[in-house]
C-alpha positions as CSV (number, residue, x, y, z in Angstrom):
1,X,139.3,63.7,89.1
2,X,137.2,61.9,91.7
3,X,136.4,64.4,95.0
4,X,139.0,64.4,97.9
5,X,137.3,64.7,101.3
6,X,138.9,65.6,104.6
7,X,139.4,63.2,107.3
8,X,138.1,65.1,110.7
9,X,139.6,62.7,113.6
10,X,137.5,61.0,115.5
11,X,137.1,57.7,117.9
12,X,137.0,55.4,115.0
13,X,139.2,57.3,112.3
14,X,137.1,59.8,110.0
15,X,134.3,62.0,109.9
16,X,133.7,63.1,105.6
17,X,132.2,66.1,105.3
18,X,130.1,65.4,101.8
19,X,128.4,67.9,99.0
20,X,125.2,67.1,100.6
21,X,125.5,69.5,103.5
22,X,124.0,72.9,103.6
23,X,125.7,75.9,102.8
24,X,127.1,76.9,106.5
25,X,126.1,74.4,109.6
26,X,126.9,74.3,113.0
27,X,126.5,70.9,114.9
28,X,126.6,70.4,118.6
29,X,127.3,67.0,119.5
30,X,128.1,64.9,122.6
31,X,128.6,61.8,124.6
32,X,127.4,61.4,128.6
33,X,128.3,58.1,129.7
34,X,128.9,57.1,133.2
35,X,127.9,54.1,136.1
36,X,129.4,51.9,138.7
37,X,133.0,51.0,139.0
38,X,134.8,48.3,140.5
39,X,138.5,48.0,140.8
40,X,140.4,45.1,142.6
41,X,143.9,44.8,143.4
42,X,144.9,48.4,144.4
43,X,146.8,49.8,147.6
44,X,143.8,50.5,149.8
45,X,142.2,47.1,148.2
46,X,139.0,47.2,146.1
47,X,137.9,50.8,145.1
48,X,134.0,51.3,144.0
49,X,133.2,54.7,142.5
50,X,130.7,56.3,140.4
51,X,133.0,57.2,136.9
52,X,132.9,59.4,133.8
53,X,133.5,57.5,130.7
54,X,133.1,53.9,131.3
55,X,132.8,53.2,127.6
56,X,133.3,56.3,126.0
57,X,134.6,59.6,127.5
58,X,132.0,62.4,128.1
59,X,132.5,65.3,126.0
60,X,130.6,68.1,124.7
61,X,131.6,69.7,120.7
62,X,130.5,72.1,118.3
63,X,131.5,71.0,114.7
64,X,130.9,73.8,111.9
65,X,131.5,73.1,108.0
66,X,131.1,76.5,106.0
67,X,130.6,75.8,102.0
68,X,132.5,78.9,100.1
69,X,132.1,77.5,96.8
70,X,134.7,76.4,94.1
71,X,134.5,73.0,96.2
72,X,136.4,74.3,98.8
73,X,134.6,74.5,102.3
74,X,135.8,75.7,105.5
75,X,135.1,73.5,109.0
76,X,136.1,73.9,112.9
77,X,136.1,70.9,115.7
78,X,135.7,72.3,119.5
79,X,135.6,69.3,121.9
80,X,135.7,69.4,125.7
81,X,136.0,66.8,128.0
82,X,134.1,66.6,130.9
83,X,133.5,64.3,133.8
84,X,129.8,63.3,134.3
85,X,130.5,62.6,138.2
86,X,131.7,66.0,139.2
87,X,131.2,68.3,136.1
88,X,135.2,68.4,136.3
89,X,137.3,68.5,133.1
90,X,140.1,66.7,134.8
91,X,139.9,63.4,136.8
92,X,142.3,61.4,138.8
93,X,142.7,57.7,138.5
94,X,141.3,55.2,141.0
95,X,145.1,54.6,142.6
96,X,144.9,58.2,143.2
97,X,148.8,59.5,142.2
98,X,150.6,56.4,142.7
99,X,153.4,55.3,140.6
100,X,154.7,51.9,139.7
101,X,157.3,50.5,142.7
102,X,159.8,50.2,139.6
103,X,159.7,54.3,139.6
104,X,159.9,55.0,143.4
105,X,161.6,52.0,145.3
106,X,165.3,52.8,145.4
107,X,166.1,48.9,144.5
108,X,164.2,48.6,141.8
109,X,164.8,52.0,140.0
110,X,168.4,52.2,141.1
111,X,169.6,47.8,141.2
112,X,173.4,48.9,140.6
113,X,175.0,52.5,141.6
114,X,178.0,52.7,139.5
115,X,178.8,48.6,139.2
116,X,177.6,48.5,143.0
117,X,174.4,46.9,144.0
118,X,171.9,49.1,145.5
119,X,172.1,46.9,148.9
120,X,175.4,46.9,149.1
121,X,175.6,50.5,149.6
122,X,176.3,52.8,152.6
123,X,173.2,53.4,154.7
124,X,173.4,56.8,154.0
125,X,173.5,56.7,150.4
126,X,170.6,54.6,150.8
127,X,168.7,56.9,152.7
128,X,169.6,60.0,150.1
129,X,169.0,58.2,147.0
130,X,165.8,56.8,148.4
131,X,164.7,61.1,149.6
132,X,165.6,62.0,146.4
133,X,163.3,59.4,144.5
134,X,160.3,60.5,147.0
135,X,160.6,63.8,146.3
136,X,161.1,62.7,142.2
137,X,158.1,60.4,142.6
138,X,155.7,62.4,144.7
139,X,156.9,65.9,145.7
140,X,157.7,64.8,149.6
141,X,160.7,63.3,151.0
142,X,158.0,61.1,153.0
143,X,156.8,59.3,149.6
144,X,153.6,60.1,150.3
145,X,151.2,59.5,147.1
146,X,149.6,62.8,146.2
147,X,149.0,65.1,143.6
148,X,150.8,68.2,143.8
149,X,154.3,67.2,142.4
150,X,156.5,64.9,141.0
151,X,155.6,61.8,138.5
152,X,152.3,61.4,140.4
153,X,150.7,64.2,139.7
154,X,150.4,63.3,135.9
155,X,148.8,60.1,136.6
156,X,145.2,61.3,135.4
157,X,143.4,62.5,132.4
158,X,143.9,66.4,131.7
159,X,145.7,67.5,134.6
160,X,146.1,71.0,133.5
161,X,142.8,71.5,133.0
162,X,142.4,72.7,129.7
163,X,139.0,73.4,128.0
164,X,139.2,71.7,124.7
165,X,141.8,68.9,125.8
166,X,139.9,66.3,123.2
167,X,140.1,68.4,119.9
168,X,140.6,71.9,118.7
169,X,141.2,72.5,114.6
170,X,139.8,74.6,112.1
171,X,140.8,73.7,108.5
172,X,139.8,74.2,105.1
173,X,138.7,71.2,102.4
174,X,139.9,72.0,99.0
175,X,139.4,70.0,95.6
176,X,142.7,67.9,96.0
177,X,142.4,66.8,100.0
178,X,142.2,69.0,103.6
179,X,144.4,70.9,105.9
180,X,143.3,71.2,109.5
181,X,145.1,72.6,112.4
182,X,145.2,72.6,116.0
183,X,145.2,70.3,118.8
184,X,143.9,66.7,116.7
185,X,144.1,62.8,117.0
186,X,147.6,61.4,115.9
187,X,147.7,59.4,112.6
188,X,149.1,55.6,114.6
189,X,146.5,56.6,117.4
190,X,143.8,56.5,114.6
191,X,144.9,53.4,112.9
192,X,145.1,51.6,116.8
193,X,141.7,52.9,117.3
194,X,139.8,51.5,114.0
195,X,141.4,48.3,114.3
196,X,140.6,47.8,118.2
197,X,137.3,45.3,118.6
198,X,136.0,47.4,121.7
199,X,136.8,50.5,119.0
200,X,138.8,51.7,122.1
201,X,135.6,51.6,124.4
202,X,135.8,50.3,127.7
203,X,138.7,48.8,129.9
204,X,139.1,46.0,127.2
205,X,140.5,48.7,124.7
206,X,143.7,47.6,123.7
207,X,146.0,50.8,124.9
208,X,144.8,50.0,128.5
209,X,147.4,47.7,128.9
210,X,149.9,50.6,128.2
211,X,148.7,53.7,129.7
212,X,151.6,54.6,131.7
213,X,154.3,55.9,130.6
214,X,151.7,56.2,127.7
215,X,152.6,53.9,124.8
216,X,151.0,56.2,122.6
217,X,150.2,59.8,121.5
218,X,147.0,60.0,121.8
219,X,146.1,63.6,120.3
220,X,149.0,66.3,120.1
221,X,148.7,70.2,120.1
222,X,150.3,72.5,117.9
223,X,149.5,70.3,114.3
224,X,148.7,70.7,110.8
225,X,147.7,68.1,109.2
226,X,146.6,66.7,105.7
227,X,144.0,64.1,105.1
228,X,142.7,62.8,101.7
229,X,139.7,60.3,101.3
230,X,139.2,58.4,98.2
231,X,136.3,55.7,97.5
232,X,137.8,53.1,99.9
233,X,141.6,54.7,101.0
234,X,141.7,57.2,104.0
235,X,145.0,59.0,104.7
236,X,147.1,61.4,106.5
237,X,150.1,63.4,107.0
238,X,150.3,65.0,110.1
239,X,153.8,67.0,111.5
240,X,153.6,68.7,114.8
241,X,155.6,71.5,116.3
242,X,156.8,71.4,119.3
243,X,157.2,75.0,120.3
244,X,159.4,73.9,123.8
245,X,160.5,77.2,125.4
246,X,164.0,78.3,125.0
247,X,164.3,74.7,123.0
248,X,165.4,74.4,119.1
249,X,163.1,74.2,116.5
250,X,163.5,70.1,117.4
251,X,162.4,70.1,120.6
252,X,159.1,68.4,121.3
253,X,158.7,67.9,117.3
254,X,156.2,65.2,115.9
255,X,155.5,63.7,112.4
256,X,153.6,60.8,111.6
257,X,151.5,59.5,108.6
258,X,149.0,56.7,108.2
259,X,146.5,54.8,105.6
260,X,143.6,52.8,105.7
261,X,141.5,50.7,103.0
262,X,138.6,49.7,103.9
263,X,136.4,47.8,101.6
264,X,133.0,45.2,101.5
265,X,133.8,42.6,104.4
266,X,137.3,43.8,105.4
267,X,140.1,46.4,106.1
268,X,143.2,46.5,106.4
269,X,145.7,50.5,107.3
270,X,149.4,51.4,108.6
271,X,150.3,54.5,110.9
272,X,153.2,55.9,112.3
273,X,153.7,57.9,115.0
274,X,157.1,60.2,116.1
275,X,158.0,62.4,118.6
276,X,161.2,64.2,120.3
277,X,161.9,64.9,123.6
278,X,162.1,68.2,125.2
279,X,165.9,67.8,124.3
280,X,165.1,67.2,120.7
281,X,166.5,63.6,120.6
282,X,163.9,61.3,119.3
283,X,161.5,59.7,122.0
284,X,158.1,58.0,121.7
285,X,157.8,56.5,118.5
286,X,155.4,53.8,117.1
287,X,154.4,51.7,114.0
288,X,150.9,50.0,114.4
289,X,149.4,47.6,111.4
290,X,145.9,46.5,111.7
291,X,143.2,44.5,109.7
292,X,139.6,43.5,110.5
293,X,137.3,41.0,108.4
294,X,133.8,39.8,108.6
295,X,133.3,36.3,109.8
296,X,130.0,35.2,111.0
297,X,127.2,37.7,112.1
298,X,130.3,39.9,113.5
299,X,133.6,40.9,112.4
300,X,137.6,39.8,113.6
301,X,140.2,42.4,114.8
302,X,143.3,42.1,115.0
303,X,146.5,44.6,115.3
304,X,150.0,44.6,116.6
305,X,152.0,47.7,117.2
306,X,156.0,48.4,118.2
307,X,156.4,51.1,121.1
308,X,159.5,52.8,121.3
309,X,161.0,55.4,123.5
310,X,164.4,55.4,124.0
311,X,164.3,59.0,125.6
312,X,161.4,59.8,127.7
313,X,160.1,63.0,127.7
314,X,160.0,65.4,130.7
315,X,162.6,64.0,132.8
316,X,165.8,66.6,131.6
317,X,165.2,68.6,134.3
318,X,164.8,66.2,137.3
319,X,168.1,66.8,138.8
320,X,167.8,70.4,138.9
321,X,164.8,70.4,140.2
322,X,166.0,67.8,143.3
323,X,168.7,70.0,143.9
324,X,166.7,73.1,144.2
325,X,164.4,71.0,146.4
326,X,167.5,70.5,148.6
327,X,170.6,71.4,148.0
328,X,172.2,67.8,150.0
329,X,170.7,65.7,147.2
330,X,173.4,67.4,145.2
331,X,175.5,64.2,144.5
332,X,172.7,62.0,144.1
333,X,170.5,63.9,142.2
334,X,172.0,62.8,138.3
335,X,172.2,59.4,139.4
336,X,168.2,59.7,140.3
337,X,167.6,61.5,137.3
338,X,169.4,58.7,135.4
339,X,167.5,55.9,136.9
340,X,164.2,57.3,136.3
341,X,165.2,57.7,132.5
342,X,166.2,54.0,132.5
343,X,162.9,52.9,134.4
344,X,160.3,55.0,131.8
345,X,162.0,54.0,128.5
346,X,159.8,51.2,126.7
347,X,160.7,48.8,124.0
348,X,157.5,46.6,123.8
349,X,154.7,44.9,121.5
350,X,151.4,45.8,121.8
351,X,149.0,43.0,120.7
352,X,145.4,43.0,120.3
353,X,142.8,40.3,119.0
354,X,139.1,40.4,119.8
355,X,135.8,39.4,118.1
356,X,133.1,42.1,117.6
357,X,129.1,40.8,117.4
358,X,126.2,43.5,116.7
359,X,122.8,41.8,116.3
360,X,119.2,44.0,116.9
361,X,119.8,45.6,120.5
362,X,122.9,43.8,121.5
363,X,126.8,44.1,121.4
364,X,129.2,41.7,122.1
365,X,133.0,42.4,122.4
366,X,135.9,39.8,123.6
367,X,139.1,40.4,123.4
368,X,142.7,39.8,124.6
369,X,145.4,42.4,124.8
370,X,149.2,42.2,125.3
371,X,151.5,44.9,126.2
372,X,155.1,42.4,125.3
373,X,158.0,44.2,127.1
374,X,160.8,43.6,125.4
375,X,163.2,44.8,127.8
376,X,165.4,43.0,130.6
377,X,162.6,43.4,133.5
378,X,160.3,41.7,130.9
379,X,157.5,43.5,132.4
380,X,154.2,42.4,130.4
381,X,150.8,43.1,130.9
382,X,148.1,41.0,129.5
383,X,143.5,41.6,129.3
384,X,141.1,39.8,128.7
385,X,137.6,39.8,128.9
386,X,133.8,40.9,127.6
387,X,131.6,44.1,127.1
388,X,128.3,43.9,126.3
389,X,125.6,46.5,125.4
390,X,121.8,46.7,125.0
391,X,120.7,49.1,122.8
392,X,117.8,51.6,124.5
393,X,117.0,53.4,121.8
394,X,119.6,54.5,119.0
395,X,121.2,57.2,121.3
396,X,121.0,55.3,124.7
397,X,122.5,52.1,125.7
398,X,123.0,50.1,128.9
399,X,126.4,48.5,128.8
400,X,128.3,46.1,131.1
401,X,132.5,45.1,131.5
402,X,134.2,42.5,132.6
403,X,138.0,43.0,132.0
404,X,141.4,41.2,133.8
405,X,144.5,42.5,133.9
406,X,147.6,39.8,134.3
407,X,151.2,41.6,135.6
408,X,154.1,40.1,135.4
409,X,157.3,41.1,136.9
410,X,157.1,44.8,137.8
411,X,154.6,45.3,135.9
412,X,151.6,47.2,138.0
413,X,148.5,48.2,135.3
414,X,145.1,48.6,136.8
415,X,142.2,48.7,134.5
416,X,140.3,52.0,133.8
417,X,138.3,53.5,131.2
418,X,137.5,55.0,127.6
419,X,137.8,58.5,130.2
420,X,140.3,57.6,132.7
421,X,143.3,55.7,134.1
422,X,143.4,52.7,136.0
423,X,146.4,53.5,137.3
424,X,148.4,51.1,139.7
425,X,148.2,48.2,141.4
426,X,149.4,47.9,145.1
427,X,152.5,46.2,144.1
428,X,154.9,44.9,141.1
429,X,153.1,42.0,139.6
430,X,149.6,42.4,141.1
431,X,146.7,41.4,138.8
432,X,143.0,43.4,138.7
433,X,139.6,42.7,138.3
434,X,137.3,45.0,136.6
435,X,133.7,45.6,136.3
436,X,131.5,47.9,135.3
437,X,127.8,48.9,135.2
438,X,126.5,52.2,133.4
439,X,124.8,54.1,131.3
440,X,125.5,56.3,128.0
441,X,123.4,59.0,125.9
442,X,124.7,60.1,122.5
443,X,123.4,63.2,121.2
């Protein structure tokens, strides 16, 4: 039987840990990568900022492989994000903690109150359900954008701070495939990722069009996961647990699964990605197919996924929450509660296409992205644009972006970064402009 080799997540898929290691290593590894920022469109107009992660995040990881014989090897993944800017492990994005109108603005969220037209109703009703959607929103009754409660204080990049946010596993290769657990990259994540032409780099990545709600899981805690890789094929089985306090054992519970084949000129892989609210009823859930073939000096991506999420997660306790806030938002805290479910479920395309050129020094990317909302609001977001990247030294590069962001409707995405968040534009169906100068070190 041919040799199984784990599948370590990483940006592009898979790190194989091969028979050509030493007996017990311990790698420390990293990315710093950060420059000059410019966003257009938002609320207090153009914002220009030095940021962390322009085309990759920064990070910092030890990676240990310990051979104990009989083929089997034992290995670990510590990664912590960081920003280069501030030395932070958090960051905020450039609309600060700003929502979308659609999740704040009492006629968007709320259009009808029980078969009556939001302007149609009483003042005063107006005036509560509006308070109540303030506090929801932004932790004030004023609607003041912050970041110290409510929806906007999750607009950002590891807001609770946590060490190793990126990856945490430790896992054990055997003779028929791998078992890792811990806090790793979700199987439709990795399939969107090797089948992205900016390889999720930059604001031209194809999940920047759909970063909030997030249209995808990105890396979960709490997994166990098995990988196999075989000449060519790459898979995985991953199942998540969702360990929600005084919840069932379906509560926050995730499984997904993926493939890849990747051969001479071309590849082609699979995933799928699902996850239950903190209720236990089924919530974010994706299927992603992608495929990639040589043409020319460079190589054609292409991929199109299906986001669904039919019961967004986090929002069960809303109405309590107003209530205990104040106890007069009492009769209008369900129907806020209610609204804000409405507004955050998704059922949407993503589509990607871009062209990826490497020749000597330099690297081209083009691309166009679309996040197609299938629902009512039809609230697409479209990118487009080019990265380029001049090649130091093989550790150091000098890269540029220029990516634009088309809204339609109420749709409100701002660009940001392979670290960060755009964010929000000032208003429903405001486009943005960005571009970006900097610098990144591998080591």
């Amino acid at each position: 039987m041919k040799k199984l080799t784990l599948v370590a997540t990483a940006i592009t898929g898979l790190l194989s840990t091969t028979a050509a290691m030493a007996q017990s290593t311990v790698t420390i590894y990293g990315v710093l990568d950060g420059g000059y920022n410019r966003v257009t469109g938002l609320r207090n107009g153009t914002a220009n900022h030095i940021a962390s992660g322009i085309i990759e995040g920064s990070r910092f990881g030890l990676r240990g492989t310990e051979d104990i014989g009989g083929g089997y090897k034992a290995i670990f993944t510590l990664e912590n994000r960081f920003e280069l800017d501030t030395g932070s492990v958090t960051n905020r994005a450039p609309s600060g903690g700003q929502v979308p109108d659609r999740l704040v603005q009492g006629n968007l969220v709320l259009p009808t109150v029980n078969g009556v037209p939001y302007g149609l109703l009483p003042a005063a009703t107006q005036g509560a359900l509006q308070t109540a959607l303030n506090i929801a929103a932004y932790g004030n009754a004023a609607g003041t954008p912050g970041t110290t409660g409510g929806l906007g204080a999750t607009v950002g990049v590891n807001t609770a701070g946590n060490l190793f946010d990126r990856q945490a596993f430790a896992g054990l290769i055997t003779p028929f495939g791998a078992f890792t657990l811990g806090r790793q990259y979700t199987p439709g994540y990795i399939v969107g990722a090797s089948f992205d032409a900016s390889q999720t780099e930059s604001s031209l990545a194809a999940g920047q069009v759909a970063s909030f709600p997030p249209s995808f899981d990105i890396r979960l805690s709490n997994t166990i996961q098995y990988g196999i890789k075989l000449d060519g094929l790459t898979a995985a089985l991953m199942y998540g647990a969702g360990e929600v306090a005084g919840a069932g054992n379906s509560a926050g519970r995730f499984y997904g699964g993926m493939a890849m084949y990747k051969a001479n000129g071309w590849g082609a892989g699979i995933g799928y990605n699902a996850r239950n609210n903190e209720l236990g009823q089924k919530s974010l859930t994706n299927t992603v197919v992608g495929a990639s073939v040589d043409i020319g000096p460079g190589a054609l991506y292409g991929q199109w996924a299906t986001v669904k999420d039919e019961n967004p997660t986090g929002l069960s306790s809303v109405s309590a929450n107003l209530i205990a806030a104040s106890p007069a938002l009492t009769a209008v805290a369900p129907i806020v509660q209610a609204g804000l479910i409405n507004g955050l479920k998704q059922d949407a395309n993503l589509m990607h296409i871009g062209y990826r050129l490497s020749s000597g020094v330099h690297t081209v990317v083009v691309a166009y992205s679309r996040y197609d909302d299938k629902k009512a609001a039809d609230n697409d977001t479209s990118s487009y644009g080019v990265r380029y990247s001049y090649a130091l030294s093989k550790r150091t590069s000098l890269n540029a972006v220029l990516t634009r962001f088309s809204n339609k409707n109420q749709a409100q995405a701002a660009p940001g970064g392979n670290g960060f968040l755009g964010g929000v534009t000032a208003n429903a169906g405001v486009d943005s402009t960005n571009i970006a100068l900097g610098i990144r070190h591998t080591f």
